[in-house]
N, C-alpha and C positions, 0 to 999 in steps of 0.2 A: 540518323540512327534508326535501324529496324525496331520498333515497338510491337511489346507483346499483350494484347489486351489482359491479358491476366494478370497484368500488374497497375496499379493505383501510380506509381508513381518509379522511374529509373532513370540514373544518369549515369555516364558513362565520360569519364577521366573530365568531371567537372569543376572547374577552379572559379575561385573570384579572388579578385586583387582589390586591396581598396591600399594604394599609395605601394607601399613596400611588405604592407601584411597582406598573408595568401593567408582568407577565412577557408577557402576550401580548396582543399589541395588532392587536384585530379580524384574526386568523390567518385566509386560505382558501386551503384545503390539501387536493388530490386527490390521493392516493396509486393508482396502479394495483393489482389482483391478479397476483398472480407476481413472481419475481425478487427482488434482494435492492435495498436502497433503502437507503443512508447517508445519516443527518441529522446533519450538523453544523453546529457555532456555536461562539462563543467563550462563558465562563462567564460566564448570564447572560442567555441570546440564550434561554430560553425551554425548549429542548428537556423535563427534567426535568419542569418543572409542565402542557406538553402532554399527557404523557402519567401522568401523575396524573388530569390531568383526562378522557383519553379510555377509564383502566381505570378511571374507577369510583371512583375515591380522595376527587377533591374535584370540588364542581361549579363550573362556568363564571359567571364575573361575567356576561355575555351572552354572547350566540352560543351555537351548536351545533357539536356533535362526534358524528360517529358512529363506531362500528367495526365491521367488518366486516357495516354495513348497520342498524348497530341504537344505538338512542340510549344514548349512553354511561352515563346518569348512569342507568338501565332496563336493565344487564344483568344476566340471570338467573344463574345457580350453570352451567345448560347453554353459556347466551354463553361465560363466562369460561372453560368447559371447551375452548374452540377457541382461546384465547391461551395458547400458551406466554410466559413469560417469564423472562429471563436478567439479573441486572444486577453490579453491580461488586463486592458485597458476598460473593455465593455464601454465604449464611446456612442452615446445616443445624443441626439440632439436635446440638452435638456427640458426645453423649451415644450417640445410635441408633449401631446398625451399617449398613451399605451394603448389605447385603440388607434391613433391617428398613425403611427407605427406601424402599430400590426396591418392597418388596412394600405398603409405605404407599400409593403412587403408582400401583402397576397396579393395586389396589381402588378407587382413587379414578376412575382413567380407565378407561371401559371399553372405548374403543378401541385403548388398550394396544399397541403395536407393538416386541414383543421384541428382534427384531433388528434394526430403528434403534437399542435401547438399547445389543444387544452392538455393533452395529457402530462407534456412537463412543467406550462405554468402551473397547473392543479400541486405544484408542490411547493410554490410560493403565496406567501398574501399582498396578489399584485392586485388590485382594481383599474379595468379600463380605464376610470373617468382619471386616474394618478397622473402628474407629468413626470416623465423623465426622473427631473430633477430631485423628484420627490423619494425614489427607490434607493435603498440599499446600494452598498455595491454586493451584496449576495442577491437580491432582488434582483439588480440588471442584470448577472450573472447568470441568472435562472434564465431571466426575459429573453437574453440574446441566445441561450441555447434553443431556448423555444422556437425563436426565429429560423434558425438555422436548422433545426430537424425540420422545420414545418414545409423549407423550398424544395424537402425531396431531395437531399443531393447525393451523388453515389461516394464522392470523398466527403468527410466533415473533418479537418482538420481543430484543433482546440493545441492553443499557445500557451501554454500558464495559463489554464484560464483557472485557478483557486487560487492566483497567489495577492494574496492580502485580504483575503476571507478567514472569517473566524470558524470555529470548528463543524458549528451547526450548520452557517451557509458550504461548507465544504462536503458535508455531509449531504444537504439537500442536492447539491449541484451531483455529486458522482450516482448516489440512488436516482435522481431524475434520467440522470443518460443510462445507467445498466436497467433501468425496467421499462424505457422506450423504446415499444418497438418498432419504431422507426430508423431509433440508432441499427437494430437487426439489419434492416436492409441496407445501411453502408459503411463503406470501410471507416476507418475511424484512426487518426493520428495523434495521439495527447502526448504531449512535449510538458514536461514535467521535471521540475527537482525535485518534488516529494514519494520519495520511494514508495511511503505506504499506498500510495494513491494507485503507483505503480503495482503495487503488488494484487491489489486488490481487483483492477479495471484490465491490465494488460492480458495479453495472450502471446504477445510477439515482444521481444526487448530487444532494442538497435540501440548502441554507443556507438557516440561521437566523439574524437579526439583529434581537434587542431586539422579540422577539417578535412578527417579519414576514418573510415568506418573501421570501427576495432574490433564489435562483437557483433553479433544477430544470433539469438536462439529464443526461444522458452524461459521469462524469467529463472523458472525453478532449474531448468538447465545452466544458468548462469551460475546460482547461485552454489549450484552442487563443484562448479571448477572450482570454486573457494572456499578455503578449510583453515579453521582456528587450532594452533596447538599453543596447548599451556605445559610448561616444562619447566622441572627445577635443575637451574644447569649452575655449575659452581662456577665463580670468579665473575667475567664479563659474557661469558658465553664467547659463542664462534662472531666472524668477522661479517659485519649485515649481508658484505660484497660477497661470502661464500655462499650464503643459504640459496636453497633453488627454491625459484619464484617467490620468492619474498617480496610480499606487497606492503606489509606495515610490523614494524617490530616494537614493542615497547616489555617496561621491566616496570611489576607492580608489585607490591611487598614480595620483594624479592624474588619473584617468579617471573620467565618471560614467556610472552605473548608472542604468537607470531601468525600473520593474515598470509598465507600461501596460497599461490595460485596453480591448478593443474598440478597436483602432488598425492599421489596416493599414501599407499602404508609408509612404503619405504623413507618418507619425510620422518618418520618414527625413528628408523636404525639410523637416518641420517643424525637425529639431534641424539639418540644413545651414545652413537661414535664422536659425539662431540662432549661427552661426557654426564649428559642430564639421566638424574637420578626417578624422576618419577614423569611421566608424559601422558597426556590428555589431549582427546579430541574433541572439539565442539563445533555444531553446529553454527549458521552466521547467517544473519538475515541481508535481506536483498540490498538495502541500505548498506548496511555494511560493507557487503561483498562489492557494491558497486562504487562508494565513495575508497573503498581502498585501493579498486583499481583506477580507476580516475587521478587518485593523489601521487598512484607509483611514479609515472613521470615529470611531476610541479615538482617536486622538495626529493630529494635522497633521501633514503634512511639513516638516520643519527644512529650511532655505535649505541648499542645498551652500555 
């Protein structure tokens, strides 16, 4: 596959089989360089074994994946020395102390960047002399981002990394990486279920579904194709299977609800002509808009 340096990361008609389930089915997937990029999906939708497959872990049933310009399944000890990676686990030896770490790490990288390292531990109360074992898991969560801005790398990938943190360790972790400017200098992948985190950090939103790219824009671009009407419609209202782009329908004291996708005005005269007496538009956060297209293909819409 011709690679284009301006991209972090592309694959092109990439599958993996594991038995009779295809996680990725013929994926092609252009990531830019720069900025931070949230990939999500529902469990399932792929994400995890993409990137197994683009560091190196496992190779591709067909298709290609490269990263950062170079054939995934061909990167050298230098390749992997330009991906950070962060994921949900934060696995240190817990045995080592946090200097005996750190100084593991800046032998190992020799572009080494000191004060990226102090500048995101300075948002945790780690002490050198601490072991491992001794830290939080919001503590090693800081630590390992520390680590991982501090080798210089041009992708930094992050797995879940807030998932089983409490609000403050989530809080320290996303402020530590948006005022590092280290994270500045490289691209940056944060694979997330928590929308807010999403909304707050992303610049670029990619969905995953069943191991095919569904969306890529601007979260707020996302969020603007999905639109809330609230409408007072007599009886049962129209039939789920009529409504255009109907992603979620429900009936709340006596009013129905409906999560529509890519519908402008017209979704208005649509439910007038279906007999509703008073209609409303509302706005729908990123959450929303993105768990109700995600859920449009698991479950059909139940009849109001």
């Amino acid at each position: 596959m011709h690679t284009d340096t301006d991209y972090v990361i592309q694959t092109r008609a990439l599958s993996r089989r594991y038995g009779r389930k295809l996680a990725l089915d013929r994926l092609d997937l252009a990531i830019p360089r720069g900025r931070i990029h949230a990939i999500v999906g529902a469990n399932g939708a792929g994400k995890s074994t993409l990137f197994r497959v683009l560091l190196g872990f496992m190779p591709p049933s067909s298709g290609q994946a490269c990263i950062l310009g170079k054939d995934s399944q061909r990167l050298t000890p230098a390749d992997r020395a330009r991906i950070g990676f962060v994921n949900e686990e934060h696995t240190l030896p817990g045995w080592m102390r946090v200097s005996q770490v750190t100084a593991m790490q800046r032998h190992q990288y020799r572009r080494w960047n000191q004060q990226a390292f102090d500048g995101v531990i300075g948002h945790y109360h780690v002490l050198p002399e601490q072991k491992i074992g001794q830290l939080s898991r919001g503590e090693r969560a800081g630590f390992n981002l520390a680590l991982a801005l501090a080798q210089r790398p041009e992708l930094l990938v992050l797995d879940e990394p807030t998932l089983g943190l409490d609000v403050v360790a989530k809080r320290a972790f996303l402020e530590s990486l948006l005022y590092s400017n280290a994270a500045d200098d490289c691209t940056v992948i944060y694979c997330s279920h928590q929308m807010e985190e999403i909304e707050r950090v992303a610049d670029n939103l990619i969905i995953l579904e069943r191991g095919q790219l569904k969306h890529m824009s601007a979260p707020e671009d996302f969020t603007a194709r999905v639109s809330h009407w609230v409408a007072d419609v007599p009886f049962k209202g129209p039939d789920p299977r009529t409504v255009p782009g109907l992603l979620e329908v429900q009936r709340l004291d006596g009013l129905h609800h409906y999560l529509v996708l890519d519908q402008e005005e017209g979704f208005e005269r649509f439910l007038r002509a279906c007999g509703a007496r008073n209609v409303q538009s509302m706005a729908v956060s990123l959450d929303r808009a993105v768990n109700a297209f995600l859920a449009k293909n698991h479950a059909a819409p139940a009849a109001a």
